[in-house]
C-alpha positions as CSV (number, residue, x, y, z in Angstrom):
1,X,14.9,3.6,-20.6
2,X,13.3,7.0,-19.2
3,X,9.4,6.1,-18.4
4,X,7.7,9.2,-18.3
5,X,3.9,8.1,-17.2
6,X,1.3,9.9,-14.9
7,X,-0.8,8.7,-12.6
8,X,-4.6,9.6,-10.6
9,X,-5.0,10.6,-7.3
10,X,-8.1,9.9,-5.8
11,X,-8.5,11.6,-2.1
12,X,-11.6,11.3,0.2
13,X,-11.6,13.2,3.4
14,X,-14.4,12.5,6.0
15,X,-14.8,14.3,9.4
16,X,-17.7,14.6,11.4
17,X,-18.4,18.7,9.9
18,X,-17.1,17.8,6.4
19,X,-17.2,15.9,3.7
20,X,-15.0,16.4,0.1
21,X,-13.6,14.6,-2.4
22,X,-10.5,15.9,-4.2
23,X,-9.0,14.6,-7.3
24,X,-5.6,15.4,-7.9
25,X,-3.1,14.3,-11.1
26,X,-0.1,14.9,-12.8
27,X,2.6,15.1,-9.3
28,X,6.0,14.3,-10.5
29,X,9.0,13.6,-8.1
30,X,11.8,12.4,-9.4
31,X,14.4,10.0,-7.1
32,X,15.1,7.7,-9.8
33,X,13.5,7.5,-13.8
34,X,14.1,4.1,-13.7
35,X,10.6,2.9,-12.6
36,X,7.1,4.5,-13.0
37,X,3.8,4.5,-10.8
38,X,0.1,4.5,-12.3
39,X,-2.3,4.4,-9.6
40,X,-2.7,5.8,-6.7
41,X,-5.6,5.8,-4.1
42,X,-6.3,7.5,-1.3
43,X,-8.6,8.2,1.4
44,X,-7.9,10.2,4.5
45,X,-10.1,10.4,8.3
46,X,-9.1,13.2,9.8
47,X,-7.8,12.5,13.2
48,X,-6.9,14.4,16.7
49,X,-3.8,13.2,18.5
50,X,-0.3,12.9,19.5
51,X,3.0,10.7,20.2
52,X,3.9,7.4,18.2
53,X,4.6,3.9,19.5
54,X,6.1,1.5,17.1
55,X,6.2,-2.1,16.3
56,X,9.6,-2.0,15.4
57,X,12.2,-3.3,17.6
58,X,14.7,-0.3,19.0
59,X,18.5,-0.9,20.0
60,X,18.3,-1.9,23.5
61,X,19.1,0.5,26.1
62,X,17.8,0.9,29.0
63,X,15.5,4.5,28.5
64,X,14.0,2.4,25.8
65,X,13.3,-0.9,27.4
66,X,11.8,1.4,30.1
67,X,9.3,3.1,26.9
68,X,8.7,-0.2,25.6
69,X,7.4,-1.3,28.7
70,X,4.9,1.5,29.4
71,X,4.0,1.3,25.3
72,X,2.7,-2.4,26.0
73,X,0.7,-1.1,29.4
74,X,-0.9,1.3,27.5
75,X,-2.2,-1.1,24.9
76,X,-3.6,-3.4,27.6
77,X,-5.8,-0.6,28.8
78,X,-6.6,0.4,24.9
79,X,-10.5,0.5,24.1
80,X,-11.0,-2.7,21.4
81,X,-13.1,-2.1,18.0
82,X,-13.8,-4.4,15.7
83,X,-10.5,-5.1,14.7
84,X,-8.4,-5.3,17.9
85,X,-7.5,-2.0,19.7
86,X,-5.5,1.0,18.1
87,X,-4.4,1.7,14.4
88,X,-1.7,0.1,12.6
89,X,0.0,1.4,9.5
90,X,1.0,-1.3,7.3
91,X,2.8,-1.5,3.7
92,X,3.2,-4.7,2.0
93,X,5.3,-4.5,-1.7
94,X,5.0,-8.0,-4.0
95,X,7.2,-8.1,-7.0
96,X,5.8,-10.3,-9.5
97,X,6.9,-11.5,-13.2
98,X,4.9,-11.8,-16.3
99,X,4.2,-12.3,-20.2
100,X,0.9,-11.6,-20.2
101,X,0.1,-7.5,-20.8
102,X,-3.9,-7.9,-21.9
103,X,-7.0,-6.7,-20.0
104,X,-6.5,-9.9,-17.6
105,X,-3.1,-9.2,-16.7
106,X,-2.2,-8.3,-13.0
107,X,-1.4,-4.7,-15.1
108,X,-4.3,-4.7,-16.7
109,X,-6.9,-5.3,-13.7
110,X,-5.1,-2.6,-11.9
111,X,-5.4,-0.1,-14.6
112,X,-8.9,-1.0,-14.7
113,X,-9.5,-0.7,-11.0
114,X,-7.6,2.4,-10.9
115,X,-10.8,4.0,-13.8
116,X,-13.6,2.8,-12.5
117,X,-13.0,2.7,-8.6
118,X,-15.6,4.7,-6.3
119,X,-14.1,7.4,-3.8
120,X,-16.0,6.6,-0.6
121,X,-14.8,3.8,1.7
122,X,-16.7,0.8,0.9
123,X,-15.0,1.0,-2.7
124,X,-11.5,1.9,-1.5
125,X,-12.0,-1.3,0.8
126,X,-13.3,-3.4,-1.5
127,X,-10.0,-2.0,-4.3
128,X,-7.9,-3.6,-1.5
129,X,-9.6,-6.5,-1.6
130,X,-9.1,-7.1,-5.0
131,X,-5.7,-6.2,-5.3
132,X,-5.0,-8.7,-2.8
133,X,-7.1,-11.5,-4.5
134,X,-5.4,-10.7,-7.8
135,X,-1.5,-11.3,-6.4
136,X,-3.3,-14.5,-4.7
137,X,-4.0,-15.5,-7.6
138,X,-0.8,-15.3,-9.3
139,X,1.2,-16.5,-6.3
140,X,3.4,-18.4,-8.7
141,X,4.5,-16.2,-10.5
142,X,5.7,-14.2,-7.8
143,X,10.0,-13.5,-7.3
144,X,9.9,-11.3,-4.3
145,X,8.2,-9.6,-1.6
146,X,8.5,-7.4,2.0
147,X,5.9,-5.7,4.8
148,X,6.6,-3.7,7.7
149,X,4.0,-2.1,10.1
150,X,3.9,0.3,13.2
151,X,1.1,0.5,15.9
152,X,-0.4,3.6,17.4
153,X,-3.3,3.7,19.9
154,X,-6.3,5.3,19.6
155,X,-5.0,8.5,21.0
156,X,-2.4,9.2,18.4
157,X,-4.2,8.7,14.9
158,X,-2.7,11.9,13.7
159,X,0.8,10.3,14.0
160,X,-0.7,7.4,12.5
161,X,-1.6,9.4,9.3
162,X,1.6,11.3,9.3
163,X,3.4,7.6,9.0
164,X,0.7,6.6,6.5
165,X,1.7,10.0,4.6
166,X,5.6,9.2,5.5
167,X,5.4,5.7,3.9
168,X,2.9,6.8,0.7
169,X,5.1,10.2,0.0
170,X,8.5,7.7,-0.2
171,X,7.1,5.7,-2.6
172,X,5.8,8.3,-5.0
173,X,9.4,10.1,-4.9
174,X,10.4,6.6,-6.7
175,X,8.7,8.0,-10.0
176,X,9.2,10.4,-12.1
177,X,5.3,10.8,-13.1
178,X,2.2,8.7,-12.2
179,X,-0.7,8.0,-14.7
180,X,-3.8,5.5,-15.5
181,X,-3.1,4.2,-18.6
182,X,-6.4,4.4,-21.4
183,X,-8.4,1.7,-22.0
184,X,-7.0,-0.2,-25.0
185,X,-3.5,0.7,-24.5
186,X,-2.6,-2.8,-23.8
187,X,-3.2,-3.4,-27.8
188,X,0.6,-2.1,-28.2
189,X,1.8,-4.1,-25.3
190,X,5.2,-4.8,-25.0
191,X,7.3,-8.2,-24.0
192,X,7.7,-9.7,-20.4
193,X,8.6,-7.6,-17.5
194,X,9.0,-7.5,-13.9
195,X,5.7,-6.0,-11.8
196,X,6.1,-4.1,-8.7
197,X,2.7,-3.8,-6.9
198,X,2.8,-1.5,-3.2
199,X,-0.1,-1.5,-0.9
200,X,-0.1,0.8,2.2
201,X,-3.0,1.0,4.6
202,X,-4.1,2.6,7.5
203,X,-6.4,-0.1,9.1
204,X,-8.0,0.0,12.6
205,X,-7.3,-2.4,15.3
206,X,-3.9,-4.8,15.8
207,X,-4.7,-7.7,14.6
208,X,-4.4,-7.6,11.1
209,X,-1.0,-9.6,9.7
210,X,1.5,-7.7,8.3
211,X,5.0,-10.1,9.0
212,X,6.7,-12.3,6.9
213,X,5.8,-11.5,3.1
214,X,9.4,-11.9,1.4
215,X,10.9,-14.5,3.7
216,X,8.4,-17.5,2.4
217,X,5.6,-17.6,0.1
218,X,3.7,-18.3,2.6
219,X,4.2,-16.1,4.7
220,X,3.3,-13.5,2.1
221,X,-0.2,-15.1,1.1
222,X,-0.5,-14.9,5.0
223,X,-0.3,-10.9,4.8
224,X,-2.2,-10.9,1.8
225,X,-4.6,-12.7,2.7
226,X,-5.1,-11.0,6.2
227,X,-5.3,-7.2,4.5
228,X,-8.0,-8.7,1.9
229,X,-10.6,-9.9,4.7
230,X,-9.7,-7.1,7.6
231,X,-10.5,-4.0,5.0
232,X,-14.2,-5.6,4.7
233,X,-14.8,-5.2,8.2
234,X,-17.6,-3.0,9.2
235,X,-18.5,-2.5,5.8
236,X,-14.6,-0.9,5.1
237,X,-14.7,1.7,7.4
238,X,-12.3,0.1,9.6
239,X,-10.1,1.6,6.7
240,X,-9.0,4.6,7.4
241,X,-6.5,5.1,4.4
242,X,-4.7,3.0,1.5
243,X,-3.0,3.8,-1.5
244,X,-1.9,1.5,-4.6
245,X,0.8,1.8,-6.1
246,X,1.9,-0.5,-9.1
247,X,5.0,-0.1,-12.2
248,X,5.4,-0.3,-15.3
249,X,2.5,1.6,-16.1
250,X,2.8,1.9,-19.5
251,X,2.0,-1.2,-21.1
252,X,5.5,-0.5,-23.6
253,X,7.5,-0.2,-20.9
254,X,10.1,-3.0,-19.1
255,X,11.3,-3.2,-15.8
256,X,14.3,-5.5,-15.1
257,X,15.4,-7.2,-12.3
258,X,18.2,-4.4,-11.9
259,X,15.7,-1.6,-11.6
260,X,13.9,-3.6,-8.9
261,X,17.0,-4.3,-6.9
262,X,17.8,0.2,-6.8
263,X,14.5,1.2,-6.4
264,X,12.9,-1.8,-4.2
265,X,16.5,-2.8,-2.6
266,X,14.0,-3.6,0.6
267,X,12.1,-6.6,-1.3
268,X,14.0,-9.7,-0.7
269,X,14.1,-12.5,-3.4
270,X,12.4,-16.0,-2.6
């Protein structure tokens, strides 16, 4: 089935001359039609900066063992904030099944969210919250997950937000449109399906969990759970960015366990 849905795009900018709020809808890349996005939320800090350092493991030669090793010196000198010292970038996908389509529905609280949700950072913060709380809460009803992050310091947050964009703009090429769905579209709701939900952040600091979601449950409430309590901190502007991304959107529309495995091939199973 094609899904042709579209989805909000809710982008606050702060910097210290300039303040603006942008909405934007109706952005429609197209790797596969096999899967659609509602919901996605943004907000941006502009940054100054340069080089990136990366959590991720590199093939070991002996240039980059050398780079490795100054990468952790640098961290020890990092200045701390509230949150540990430098940024991380973080994306954490859960794929969930379900019956239920109302209003109380993991699709339905999202869709909600995704109307009603402020644009300034305390709400976007508090949005991740929720999300998190809500895949808690259906943690048995989950059939797959996966996380990755990378680390920057404090010097090189615009390489930071160029992953954060990296990661979000990958995602959104998955879908053909993105859309809120109205309130009361769950009255023509159709029968089980498979729920993708994708949360990438930009959060401050190194000490918020982002391995092992997918190779045990709990492992996954352990990122889930981490993400929920670190966006709070300092009243959510340790946050510099997340967006939320979620399929099906429309409440008619089925995703099967095939879809998930061509456009999600990097969640793995439990």
């Amino acid at each position: 089935m094609t899904r042709t849905t579209i989805s909000v795009l809710l982008t606050y900018s702060i910097s210290i001359f300039l303040a603006s709020c942008r909405v934007h809808g109706a952005f429609v890349p197209s790797l596969s039609n096999s899967a659609t996005k509602p919901a996605l939320f943004r907000k941006n800090t502009y940054h100054t900066t340069t080089t990136t350092t990366s959590t991720t493991t590199p093939p070991p030669t002996t240039a980059l063992v050398v780079r490795n090793l100054f990468d952790g010196l640098s961290k020890v000198f990092e200045e701390s904030n509230s949150l540990g010292k430098g940024i991380t970038v973080g994306k954490v996908q859960v794929a969930l099944t379900t019956t239920n389509r109302s209003k109380s529905s993991i699709m339905g609280i999202l869709a909600e969210a995704a109307r009603t949700t402020g644009n300034d950072s305390p709400s976007l913060a508090k949005l991740s919250e929720d999300v998190c709380l809500a895949l808690l809460r259906r943690s048995d009803e989950w059939v797959g997950a996966c996380s990755e992050s990378k680390w920057f310091s404090g010097k090189e947050g615009a390489i930071a937000e160029r992953q954060f964009n990296d990661w979000s703009n990958r995602e959104a090429a998955k879908f053909e449109k993105e859309y809120v769905p109205d309130s009361g579209s769950d009255d023509k709701a159709g029968g089980p399906t498979t729920v993708v939900v994708s949360l990438i952040v930009e959060i401050k600091g190194d000490t918020t969990t982002f391995d092992g979601a997918g190779y045990s449950i709990s492992g996954t409430r352990d990122v889930l759970s981490s993400i929920s309590s670190d966006c709070r901190v300092d009243g959510g502007y340790c946050l510099n960015a997340a967006e939320i991304f979620w399929t099906p959107s429309d409440f008619e529309e089925v995703l099967t366990t095939r879809d998930v495995v061509l456009d999600f091939p990097e969640i793995i199973d439990f």
